[in-house]
C-alpha positions in Angstrom: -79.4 -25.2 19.0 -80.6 -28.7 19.0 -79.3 -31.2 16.4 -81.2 -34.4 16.7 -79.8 -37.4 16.7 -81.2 -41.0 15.8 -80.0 -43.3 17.9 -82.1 -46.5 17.5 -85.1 -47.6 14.9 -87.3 -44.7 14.6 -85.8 -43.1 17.8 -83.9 -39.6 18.5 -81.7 -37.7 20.8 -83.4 -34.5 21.0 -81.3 -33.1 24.0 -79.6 -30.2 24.7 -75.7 -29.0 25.7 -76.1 -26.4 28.9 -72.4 -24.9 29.2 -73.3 -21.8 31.1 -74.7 -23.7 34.2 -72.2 -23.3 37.0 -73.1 -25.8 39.7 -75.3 -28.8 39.0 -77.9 -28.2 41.8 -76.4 -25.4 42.9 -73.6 -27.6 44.6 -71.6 -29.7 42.2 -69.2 -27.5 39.4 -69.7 -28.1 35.8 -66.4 -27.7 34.2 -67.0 -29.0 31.4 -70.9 -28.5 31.4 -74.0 -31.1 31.5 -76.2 -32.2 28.8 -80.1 -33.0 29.1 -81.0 -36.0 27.4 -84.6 -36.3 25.8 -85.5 -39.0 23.0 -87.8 -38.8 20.6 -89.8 -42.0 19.1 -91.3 -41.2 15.8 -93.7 -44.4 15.1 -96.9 -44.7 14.0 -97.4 -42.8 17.5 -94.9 -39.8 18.9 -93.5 -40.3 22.1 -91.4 -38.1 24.2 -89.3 -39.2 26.8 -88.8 -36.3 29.6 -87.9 -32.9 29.0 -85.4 -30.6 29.6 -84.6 -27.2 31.8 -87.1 -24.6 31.5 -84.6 -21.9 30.6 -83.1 -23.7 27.4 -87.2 -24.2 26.4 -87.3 -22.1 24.0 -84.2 -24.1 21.7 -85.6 -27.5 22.5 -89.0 -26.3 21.1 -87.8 -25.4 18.0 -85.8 -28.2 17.6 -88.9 -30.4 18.1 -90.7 -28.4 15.4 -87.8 -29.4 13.0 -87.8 -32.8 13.5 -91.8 -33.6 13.8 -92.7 -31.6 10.8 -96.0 -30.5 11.8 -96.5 -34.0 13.8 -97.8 -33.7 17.2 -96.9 -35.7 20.3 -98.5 -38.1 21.5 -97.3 -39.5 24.5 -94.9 -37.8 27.4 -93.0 -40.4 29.3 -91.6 -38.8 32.7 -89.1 -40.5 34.2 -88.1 -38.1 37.0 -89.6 -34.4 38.0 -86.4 -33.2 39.1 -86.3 -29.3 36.6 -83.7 -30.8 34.7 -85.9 -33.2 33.3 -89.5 -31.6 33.9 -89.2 -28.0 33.4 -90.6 -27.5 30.1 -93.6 -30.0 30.7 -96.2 -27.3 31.1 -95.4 -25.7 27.7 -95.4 -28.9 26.0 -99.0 -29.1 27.7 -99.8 -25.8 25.9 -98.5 -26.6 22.8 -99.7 -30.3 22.2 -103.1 -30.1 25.1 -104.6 -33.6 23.5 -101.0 -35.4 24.8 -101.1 -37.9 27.2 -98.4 -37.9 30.1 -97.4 -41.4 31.2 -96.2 -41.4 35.0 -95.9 -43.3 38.2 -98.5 -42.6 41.4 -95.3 -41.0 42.8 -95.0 -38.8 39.7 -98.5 -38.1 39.6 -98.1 -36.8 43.3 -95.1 -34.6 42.4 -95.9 -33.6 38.8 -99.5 -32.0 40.2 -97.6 -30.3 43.5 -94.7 -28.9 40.9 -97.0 -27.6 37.6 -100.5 -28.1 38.7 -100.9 -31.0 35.7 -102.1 -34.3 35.9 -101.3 -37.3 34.8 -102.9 -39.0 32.0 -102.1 -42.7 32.5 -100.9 -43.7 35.5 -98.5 -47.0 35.6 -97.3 -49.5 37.5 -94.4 -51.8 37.8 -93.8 -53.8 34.6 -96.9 -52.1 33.2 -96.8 -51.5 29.3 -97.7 -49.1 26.7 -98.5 -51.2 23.6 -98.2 -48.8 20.2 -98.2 -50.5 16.6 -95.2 -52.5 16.2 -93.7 -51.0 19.5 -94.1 -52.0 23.5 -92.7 -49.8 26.3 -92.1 -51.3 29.4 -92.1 -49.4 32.7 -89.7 -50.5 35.6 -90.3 -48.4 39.0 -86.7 -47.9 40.3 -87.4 -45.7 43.5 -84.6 -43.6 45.0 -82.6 -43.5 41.9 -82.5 -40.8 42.6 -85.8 -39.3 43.5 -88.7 -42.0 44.9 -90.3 -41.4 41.4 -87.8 -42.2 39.3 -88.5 -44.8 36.7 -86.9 -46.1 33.7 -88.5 -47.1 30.0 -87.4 -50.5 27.7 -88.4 -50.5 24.3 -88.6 -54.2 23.4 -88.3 -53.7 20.0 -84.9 -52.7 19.5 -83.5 -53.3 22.9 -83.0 -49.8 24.4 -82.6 -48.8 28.1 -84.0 -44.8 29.0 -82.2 -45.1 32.4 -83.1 -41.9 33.6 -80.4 -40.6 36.1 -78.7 -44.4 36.1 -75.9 -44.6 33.9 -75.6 -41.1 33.6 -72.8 -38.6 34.2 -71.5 -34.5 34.0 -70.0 -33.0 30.7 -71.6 -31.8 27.5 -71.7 -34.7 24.8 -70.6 -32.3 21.9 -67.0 -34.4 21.5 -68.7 -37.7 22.2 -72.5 -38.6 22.2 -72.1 -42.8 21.8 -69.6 -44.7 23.5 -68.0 -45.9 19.6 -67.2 -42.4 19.2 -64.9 -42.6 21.6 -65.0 -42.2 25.6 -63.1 -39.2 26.4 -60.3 -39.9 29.2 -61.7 -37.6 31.7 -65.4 -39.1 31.4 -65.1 -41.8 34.2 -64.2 -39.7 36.6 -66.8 -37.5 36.0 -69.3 -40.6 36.2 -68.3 -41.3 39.5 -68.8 -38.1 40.5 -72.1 -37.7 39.6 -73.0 -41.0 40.9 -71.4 -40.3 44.3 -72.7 -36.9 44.6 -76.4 -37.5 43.5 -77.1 -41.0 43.9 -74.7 -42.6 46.2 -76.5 -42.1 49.4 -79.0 -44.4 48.1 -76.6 -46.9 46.1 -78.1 -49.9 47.5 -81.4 -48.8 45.8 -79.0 -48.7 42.6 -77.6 -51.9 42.9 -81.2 -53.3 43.3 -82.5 -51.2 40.1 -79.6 -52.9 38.1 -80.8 -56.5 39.3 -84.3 -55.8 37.9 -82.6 -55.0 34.5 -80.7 -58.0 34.7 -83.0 -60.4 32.4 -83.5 -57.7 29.6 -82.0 -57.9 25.9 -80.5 -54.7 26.1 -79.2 -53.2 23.0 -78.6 -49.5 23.8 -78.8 -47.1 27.7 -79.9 -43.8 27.0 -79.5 -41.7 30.3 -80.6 -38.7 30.9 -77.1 -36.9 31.2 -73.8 -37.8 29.6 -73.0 -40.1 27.1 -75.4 -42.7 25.1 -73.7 -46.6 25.7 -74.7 -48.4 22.3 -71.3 -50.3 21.7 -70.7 -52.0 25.3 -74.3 -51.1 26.9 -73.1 -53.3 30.2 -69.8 -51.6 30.4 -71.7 -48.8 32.1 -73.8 -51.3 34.2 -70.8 -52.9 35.6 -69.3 -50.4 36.6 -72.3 -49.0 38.6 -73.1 -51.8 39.9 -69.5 -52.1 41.3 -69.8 -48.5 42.2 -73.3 -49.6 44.0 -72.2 -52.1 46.1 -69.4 -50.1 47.2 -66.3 -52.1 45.9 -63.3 -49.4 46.3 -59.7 -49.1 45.0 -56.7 -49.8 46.0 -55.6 -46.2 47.1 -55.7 -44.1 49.6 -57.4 -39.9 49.7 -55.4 -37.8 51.9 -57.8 -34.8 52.5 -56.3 -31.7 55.0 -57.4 -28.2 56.0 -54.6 -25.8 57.1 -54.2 -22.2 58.0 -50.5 -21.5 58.8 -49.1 -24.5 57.1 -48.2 -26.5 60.0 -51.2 -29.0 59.2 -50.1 -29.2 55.7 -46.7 -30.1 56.5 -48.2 -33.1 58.4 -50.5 -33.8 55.4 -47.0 -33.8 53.2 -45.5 -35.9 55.9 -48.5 -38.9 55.6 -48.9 -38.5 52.1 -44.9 -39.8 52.1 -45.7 -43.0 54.4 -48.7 -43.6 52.0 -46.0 -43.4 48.6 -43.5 -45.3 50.6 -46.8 -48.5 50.2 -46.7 -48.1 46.7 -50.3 -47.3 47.2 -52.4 -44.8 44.5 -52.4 -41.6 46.5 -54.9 -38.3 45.9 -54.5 -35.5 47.8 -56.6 -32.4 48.6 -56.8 -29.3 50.4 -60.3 -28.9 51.5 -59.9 -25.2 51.2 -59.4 -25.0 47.5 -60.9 -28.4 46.2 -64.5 -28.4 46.1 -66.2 -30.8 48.2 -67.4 -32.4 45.1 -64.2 -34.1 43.8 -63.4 -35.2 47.6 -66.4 -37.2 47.6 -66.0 -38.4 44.3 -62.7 -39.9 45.7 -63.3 -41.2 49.1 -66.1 -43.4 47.6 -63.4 -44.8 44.4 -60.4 -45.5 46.9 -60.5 -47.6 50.3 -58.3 -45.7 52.6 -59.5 -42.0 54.1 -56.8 -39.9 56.0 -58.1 -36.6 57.1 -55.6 -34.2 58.9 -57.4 -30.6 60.0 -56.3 -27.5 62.5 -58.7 -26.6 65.7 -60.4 -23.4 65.2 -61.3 -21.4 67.7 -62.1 -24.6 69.7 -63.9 -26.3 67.0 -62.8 -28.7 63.7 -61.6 -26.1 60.6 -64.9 -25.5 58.9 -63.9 -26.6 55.8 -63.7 -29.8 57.1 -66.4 -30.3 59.1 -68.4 -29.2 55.6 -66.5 -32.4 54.0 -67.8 -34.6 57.2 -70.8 -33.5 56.8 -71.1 -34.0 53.3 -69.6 -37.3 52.9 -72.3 -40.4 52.7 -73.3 -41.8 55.8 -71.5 -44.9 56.8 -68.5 -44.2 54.3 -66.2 -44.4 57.6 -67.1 -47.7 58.6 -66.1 -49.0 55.1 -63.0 -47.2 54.5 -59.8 -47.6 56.3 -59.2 -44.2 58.2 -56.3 -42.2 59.6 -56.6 -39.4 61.6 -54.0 -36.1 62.5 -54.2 -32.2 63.3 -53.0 -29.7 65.2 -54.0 -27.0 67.2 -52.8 -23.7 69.6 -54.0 -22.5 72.6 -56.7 -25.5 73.1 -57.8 -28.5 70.8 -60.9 -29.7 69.8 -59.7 -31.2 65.7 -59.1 -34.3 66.6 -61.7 -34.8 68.9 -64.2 -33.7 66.9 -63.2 -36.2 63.7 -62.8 -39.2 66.4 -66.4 -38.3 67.4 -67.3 -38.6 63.6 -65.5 -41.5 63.4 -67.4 -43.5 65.9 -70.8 -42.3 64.7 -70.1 -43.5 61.7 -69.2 -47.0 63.2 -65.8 -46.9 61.9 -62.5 -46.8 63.9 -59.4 -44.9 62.8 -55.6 -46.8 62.4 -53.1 -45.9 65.0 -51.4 -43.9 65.7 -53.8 -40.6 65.9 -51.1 -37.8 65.5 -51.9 -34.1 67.2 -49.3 -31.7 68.3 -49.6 -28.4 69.4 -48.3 -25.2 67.4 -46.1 -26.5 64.2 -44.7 -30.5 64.4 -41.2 -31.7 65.5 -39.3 -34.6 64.1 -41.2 -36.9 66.4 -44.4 -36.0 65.1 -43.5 -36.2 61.9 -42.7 -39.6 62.2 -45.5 -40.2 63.3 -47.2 -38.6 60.6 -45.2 -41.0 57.8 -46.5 -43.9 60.1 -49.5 -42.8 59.7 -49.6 -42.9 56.1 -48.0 -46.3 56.1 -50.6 -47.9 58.4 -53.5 -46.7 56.2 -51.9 -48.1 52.7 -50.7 -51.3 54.6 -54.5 -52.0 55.8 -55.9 -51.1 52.1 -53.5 -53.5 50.8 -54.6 -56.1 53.4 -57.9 -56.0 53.1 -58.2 -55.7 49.3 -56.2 -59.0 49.4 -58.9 -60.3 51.7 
């Protein structure tokens, strides 16, 4: 059930909690859940700022009810028409048929294509709506993370609705403003929202956050994840840093294996990389969803990927990582390369192809053997690991 919050001068969290959604988008796991972050402003006028699934509809309703008392709404700003955000917009239409949406010419495209409504008042960039003793201010920020997206400031008291900037996985039942405490696990779950969904498109982000720059901002409301009220630009900094692609020192050693004679390479580099003194994380793409490989290949500067051939081609499991990572991520990152293979290769090959089309170029040496590794090649392998760290540390200092 809803429990609205207020969270500025005449203004309320009216979200929702959604712990029995598996996979954000159908890709990206929800441990620890999502929430959907709608605000209410209860002025002179009533304005809603996006929605939330349909499926949870019929709670967010209700909770509404509560909290407006027999009020009506007046305005429905739509930041984004990704479902999350837009689902329950036709029955707020039915329920409340005199309200006026408030969208982009984007939006208005989308919105009539998804629920066969229009738009009431179409904005612009830096285009206002003025209410007694209130202005809203509309800033377009296209491709974060949909080319409709938009955010909302309320000049009066200073508050940000970012929309998907700023915004992250997890429920906010044990934390819904950053003075409440930032739970320890909440970062990393920021960056991995921010480099599965809008990451592809971060220098869109980093342009968003320079259009924000000159405003007095008090409070961010996202749409997911915790409300920033304490430190508002803690949240900016770090996406802007995360926007402009400024790594860690630290290296991701990602391997597939299928008889354990790529993982004892994998073991092998993940030594040399320890051996720097370097931050190490280590994954095997079989059992560690695509999802948290991203998140680290985009925090840390240095990328070794060891997979097996399979019947001739690169382990799927890692090709579905290559495939999945952001384009260009291997020209930025310092890379190593190893894998193995039987009766005929094809591993290796097929990651220095990637490599290359991604205009980046992998640290010697390149380590593949044939059948399980001897001493040899597992010196290699420990070289390998040291190379990588050795660069990262180089070029951090740089």
């Amino acid at each position: 059930m809803m429990q609205p919050t207020l969270i500025a001068d005449q203004t309320w969290w009216v979200g929702l909690n959604d712990r029995k959604t598996d996979l954000f988008e159908g890709l990206w796991p929800l441990p620890r859940g999502v929430s959907y972050n709608s605000y209410l402003i209860l002025g002179e006028k009533v304005v809603l700022l996006d929605t939330v699934k349909v499926t949870m509809a019929g709670a967010y309703l209700a909770g509404l009810d509560r909290l407006l008392n027999g009020r009506k709404v007046d305005y429905l700003i739509t930041h984004h028409l990704e479902p999350d955000h837009s689902g329950s917009i036709s029955l707020l239409r039915q329920r409340w048929p005199e309200m006026k949406i408030i969208g982009n010419k984007k939006t208005a495209e989308f919105l009539r294509e998804m629920h066969g409504i229009e738009v009431d008042m179409p904005i612009g960039d830096g285009d206002a709506l003025e209410l007694p003793g209130r202005t809203l201010r509309f800033y377009l920020t296209p491709m974060v993370h949909w080319p409709e997206t938009m955010m909302t400031f309320d000049e009066s008291n200073g508050t940000l609705f970012s929309c998907d900037a700023f915004g992250g996985f997890g429920t906010v039942d044990q934390s819904l403003f950053d003075d409440q405490g930032v739970p320890a696990w909440y970062e990393d779950d920021v960056l991995r929202y921010f480099s599965n969904i809008v990451a592809k498109y971060a220098p869109m982000t980093h342009k968003a956050i320079g259009k924000l720059g000159g405003l007095g901002i008090k409070t961010i409301a996202p749409s997911h994840g915790i409300i920033w009220r304490q430190d508002p630009l803690r949240i900016v900094r770090i996406y802007d840093r995360w926007s402009q692609d400024q790594w860690e020192t630290g290296v991701l050693v990602a391997f597939g294996s299928m008889y354990e004679h790529t993982e004892a390479m994998a073991e092998v580099v993940a030594a040399g990389v320890r051996d720097e003194g370097v931050t190490l994380r280590m994954y095997d793409v079989s059992r560690r969803h695509v999802s948290y490989i991203i998140r680290d290949a985009w925090r840390y500067g240095g990328l070794i990927l060891g997979a097996p051939t399979y019947d001739t081609k690169l382990f799927p499991m890692m090709q579905h990582v290559l495939n999945s990572l952001p384009k260009g991520l291997a020209a930025r990152r310092t890379l190593g390369l190893f894998g193995n293979y039987g009766w005929v290769g094809g591993a290796v090959k097929t990651m220095q192809a990637w490599t290359e089309e991604q205009g980046g170029k992998p640290v010697e040496p390149i380590v593949e053997v044939r059948f399980r590794p001897d001493d040899d090649n597992l010196q290699q392998c420990r070289q390998l690991g040291q190379n990588v760290a050795q660069e990262v540390k180089k070029r951090q200092n740089n």
